[in-house]
C-alpha positions as CSV (number, residue, x, y, z in Angstrom):
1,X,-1.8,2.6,-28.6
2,X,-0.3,6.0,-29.8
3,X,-0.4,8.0,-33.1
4,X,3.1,7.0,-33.1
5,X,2.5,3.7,-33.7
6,X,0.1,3.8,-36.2
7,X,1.0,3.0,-40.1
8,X,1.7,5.9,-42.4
9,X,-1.2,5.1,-44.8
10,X,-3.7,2.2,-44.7
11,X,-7.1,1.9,-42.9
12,X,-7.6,1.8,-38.9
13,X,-11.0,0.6,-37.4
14,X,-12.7,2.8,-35.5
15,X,-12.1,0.8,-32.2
16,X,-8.4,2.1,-33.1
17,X,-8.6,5.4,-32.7
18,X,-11.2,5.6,-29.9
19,X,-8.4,4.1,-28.2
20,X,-6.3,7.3,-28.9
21,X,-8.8,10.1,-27.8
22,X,-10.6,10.5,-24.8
23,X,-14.2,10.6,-26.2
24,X,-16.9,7.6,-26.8
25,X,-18.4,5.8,-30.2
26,X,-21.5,8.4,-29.7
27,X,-19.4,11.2,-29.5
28,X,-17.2,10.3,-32.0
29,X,-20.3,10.2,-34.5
30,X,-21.8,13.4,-33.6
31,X,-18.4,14.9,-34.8
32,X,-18.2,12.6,-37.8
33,X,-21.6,14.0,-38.2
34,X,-20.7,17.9,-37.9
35,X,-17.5,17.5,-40.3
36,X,-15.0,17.9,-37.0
37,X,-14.0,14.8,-37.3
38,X,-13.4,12.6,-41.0
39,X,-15.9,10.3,-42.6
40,X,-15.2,6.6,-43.0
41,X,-14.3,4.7,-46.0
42,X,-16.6,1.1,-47.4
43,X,-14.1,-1.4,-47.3
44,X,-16.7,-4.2,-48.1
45,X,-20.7,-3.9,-47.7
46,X,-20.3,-4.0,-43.9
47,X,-16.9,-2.6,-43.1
48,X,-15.6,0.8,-42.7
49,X,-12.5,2.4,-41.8
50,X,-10.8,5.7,-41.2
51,X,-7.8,6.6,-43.3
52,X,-4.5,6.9,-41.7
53,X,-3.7,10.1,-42.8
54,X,-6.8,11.9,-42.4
55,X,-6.3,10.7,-38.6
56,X,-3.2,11.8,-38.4
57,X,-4.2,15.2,-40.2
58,X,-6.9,15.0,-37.3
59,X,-4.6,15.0,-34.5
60,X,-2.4,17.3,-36.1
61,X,-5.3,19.7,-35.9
62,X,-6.3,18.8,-32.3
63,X,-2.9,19.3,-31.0
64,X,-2.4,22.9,-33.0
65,X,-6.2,23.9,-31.3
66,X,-4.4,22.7,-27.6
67,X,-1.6,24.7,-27.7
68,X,-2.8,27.7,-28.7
69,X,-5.6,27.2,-26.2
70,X,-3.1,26.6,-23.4
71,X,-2.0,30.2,-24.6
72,X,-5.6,31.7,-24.2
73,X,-6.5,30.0,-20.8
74,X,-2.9,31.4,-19.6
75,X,-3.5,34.9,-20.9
76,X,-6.8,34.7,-18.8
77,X,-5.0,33.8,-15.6
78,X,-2.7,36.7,-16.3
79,X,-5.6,38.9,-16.4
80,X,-7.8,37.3,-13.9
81,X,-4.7,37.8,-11.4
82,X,-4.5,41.4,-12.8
83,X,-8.5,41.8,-12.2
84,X,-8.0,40.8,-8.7
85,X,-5.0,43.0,-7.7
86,X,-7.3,46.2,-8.6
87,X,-10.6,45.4,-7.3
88,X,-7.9,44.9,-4.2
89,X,-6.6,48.3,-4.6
90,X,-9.8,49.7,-5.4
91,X,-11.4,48.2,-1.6
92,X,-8.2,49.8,-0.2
């Protein structure tokens, strides 16, 4: 399953989207827990669900977080390499 295929409103189960991330049900808690991830919605007195949109609105925010750490972690390689090529000069 992909974000792509998912509705654009309605309800998914929360077996539906642990089958989009990479994390587990215990995980998944602790965030629901900490407000990084959204709260489910009653849909009878033993049934819950996650909205569509805040999921999508999730991975929105997940994917904006990636890229701009792919930018920070390559920034650091770029000064890592830099850090190296002067303690080099600096033994020399």
């Amino acid at each position: 399953m992909s974000i792509a295929n998912l509705p654009q409103t309605g309800f998914v189960r929360l077996n539906q989207v642990l089958q989009l991330l990479p994390i587990g049900r215990t995980q998944w808690y602790a965030g629901v827990r900490s407000g990084e991830y959204p709260q489910a919605v009653a849909l009878g007195p033993r049934a819950r669900a996650y909205r569509v949109e805040d999921i999508r609105a999730l991975f929105e925010r997940l994917n904006s977080q990636t890229a701009g750490l792919a930018v920070v972690k390559a920034n650091l390689r770029r000064l890592s390499k830099r850090s190296k090529a002067q303690v080099a000069v600096g033994a020399a």
